[in-house]
C-alpha positions, 0 to 999 in steps of 0.5 A: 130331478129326473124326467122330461120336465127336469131336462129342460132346466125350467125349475134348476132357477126356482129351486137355486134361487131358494138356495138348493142344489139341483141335479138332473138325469134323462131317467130313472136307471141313470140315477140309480146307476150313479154314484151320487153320494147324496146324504141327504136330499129329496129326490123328483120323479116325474111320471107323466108318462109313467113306468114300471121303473117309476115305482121301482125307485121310489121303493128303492129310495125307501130303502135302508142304503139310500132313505130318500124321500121321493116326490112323484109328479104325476096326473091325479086322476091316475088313484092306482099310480098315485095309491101305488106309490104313496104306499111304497114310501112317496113323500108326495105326489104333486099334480099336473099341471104342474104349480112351480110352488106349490112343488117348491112347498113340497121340496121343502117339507120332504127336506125338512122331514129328513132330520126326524125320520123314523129309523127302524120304520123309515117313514116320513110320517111324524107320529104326532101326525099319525095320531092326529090322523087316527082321531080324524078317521075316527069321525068318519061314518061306517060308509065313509070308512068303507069308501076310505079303505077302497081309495087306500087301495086304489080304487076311483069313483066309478068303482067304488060306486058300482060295487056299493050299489050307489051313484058316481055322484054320491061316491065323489060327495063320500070322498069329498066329505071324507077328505074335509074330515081328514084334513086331507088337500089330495088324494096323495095326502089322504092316502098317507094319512090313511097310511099314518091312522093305522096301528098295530091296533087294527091288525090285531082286530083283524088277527081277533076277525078270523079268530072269531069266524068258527068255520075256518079250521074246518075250511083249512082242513077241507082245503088240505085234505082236499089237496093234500097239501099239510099246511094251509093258512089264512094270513093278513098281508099288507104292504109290510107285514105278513100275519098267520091268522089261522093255521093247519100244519101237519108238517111242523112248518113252525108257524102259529096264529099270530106269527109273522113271517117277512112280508118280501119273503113271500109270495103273498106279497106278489099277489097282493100287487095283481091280486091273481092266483098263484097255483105250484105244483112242483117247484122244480119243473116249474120256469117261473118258480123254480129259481125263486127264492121264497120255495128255497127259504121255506122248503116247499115244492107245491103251494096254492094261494088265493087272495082273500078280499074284506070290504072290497078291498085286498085282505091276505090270502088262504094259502097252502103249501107242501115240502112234496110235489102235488098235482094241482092243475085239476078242474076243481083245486083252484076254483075250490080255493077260489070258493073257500076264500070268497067265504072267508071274505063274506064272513069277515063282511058280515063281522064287520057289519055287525061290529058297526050295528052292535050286533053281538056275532054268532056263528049260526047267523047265515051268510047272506048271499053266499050260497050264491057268491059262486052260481052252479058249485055247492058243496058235498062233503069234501067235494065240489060239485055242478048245480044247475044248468 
């Protein structure tokens, strides 16, 4: 156990008295630093004041030289903790005010996941339950789906409503009905089964999505020679894959659509954490970058990605790169790019929209809206130019 709620050894009683040992630290370094030689147990971070070290041993408890479920105590109400945490491999979260058994229930069930958790995957997640969820999120409307998709990604209520244009009101009934349908008692629960509905299946119609979107590879080539950067790409990135969807290389960087690069190895991977642009433009003079590791595996000196959002909710990124040094810190790169993966997302919003009514796709149906995604910028020939006032 660990935190302020271990200390004062009010649960050490509870948890012995149902046969388990109990071991307590002041925080989260003092565990990590501990030779605890643990085989198997469940470990208890109490967030009720969280940190960034929170998160950070839950990922590190997911990891192949420990591979113990963590159970995060925290405040409900905080969906990004909550969210954040079921995705880096939470085994739970039990909410504050703290129910003594209903933690003990959870102790229980993490303890007794250990003997069937899967190796290569490390997820606590049976797959008789993954199964179990999928056919549950297969009940769920087009709208539910699409709120179900921005809790997954840590939005509340009061988002989620004001970017769909409904009530908060009506978001709470959405999500309520949502977690009837899921079987789902918490948000902690409904985000593992959300994690547990998807499939290889869903990255590959998301892979076919880009694929289908015409104007792609005149977007990569506008974005290379705009830059001069000789390999652009959009990818699907989520918290454990990276996937090219759709590539421009002029370098023989040696990536194809559909194939995959590890997801830690790169720097998408950081901004699907914040979500902000991430602009190189010589990795050398650069003091955030040049000691990182990502430029050194893959060899490049300049780089740009943008975060491409689908439904509300983070995608991947489009994203470019160079072996040489390329001046980008100009009034129009970043802003161009910015431009170029807003389109991407509203495509990719109208093939799903279309999906769900039926709708058979063409590629001349206009965008709704995109002109006017970016106020004041339009675009003539490869160049970005001021409209307006």
């Amino acid at each position: 156990m660990d935190g302020p709620f271990a200390r004062c050894g009010l649960l050490r009683d509870l948890f012995e008295e149902h046969g388990l040992g109990v071991e307590i630290y002041d925080s989260d370094e003092h565990f990590l630093a501990t030779d605890n030689g643990l085989k198997a147990g469940c470990v208890l971070v109490d967030a009720a004041r969280p940190t960034p070290m929170d998160l950070r041993l839950i990922a590190t408890l997911r990891s192949e030289a420990h591979r113990l479920p963590a159970i995060l105590v925290a405040d409900e109400a905080d969906t990004r903790l909550v969210v954040n945490a079921m995705k880096l491999g939470a085994f739970d979260v039990v909410a504050q005010p703290l129910d003594p058994l209903r933690l003990l229930s959870a102790v229980q069930e993490a303890l007794g996941a250990i003997k069937s958790i899967d190796r290569q995957t490390r997820s606590f997640a049976p797959v008789a339950a993954q199964r179990t969820a999928r056919s549950a999120r297969s009940t769920l409307t087009p709208r539910q789906d699409e709120i179900l998709v921005r809790i997954v990604d840590g939005q509340p209520n009061k988002i989620i409503a004001a970017d769909l244009g409904i009530s908060q009101r009506t978001a709470e009934n959405h999500r309520a009905a949502i977690m009837r349908k899921m079987g789902a008692s918490s948000i902690s629960s409904l985000v593992q089964l959300a994690i547990g509905a998807s499939s290889q299946a869903d990255i590959d119609a998301d892979v076919a999505a880009v694929g289908m979107i015409e104007v792609i590879p005149t977007i990569l080539k506008v974005v290379s020679s705009f830059t001069g950067l000789r390999f652009a790409a959009v990818a699907r990135v989520t918290e454990d894959r990276w996937i090219a969807c759709a590539v421009r290389d002029e370098i023989e960087f040696g990536l194809a659509p559909g194939g995959e690069l590890r997801v830690s190895s790169t720097i998408c991977d950081e901004i699907r954490d914040h979500h902000r642009p991430v602009v190189i433009e010589n990795v050398a003079e650069d003091e955030r970058f040049r000691d990182h590791p990502t430029p050194k595996l893959y060899g490049f000196q300049s780089y740009i990605s943008v975060a491409i959002h689908h439904r509300g909710a983070f995608f991947g990124t489009l994203c470019a790169l160079d072996p040489r040094p390329t001046p980008l810190r100009n009034p129009e790169a970043l802003p161009m790019f910015e431009l170029m993966a807003d389109l991407i997302g509203r495509h990719l919003d109208i093939h799903a929209r279309l999906a769900r009514e039926g709708v058979p796709k063409s590629a001349d149906r206009p965008l709704d809206g995109a002109a006017d995604s970016h106020p004041g910028r339009s675009w003539v020939g490869n160049r970005l130019e001021r409209t307006g006032g």
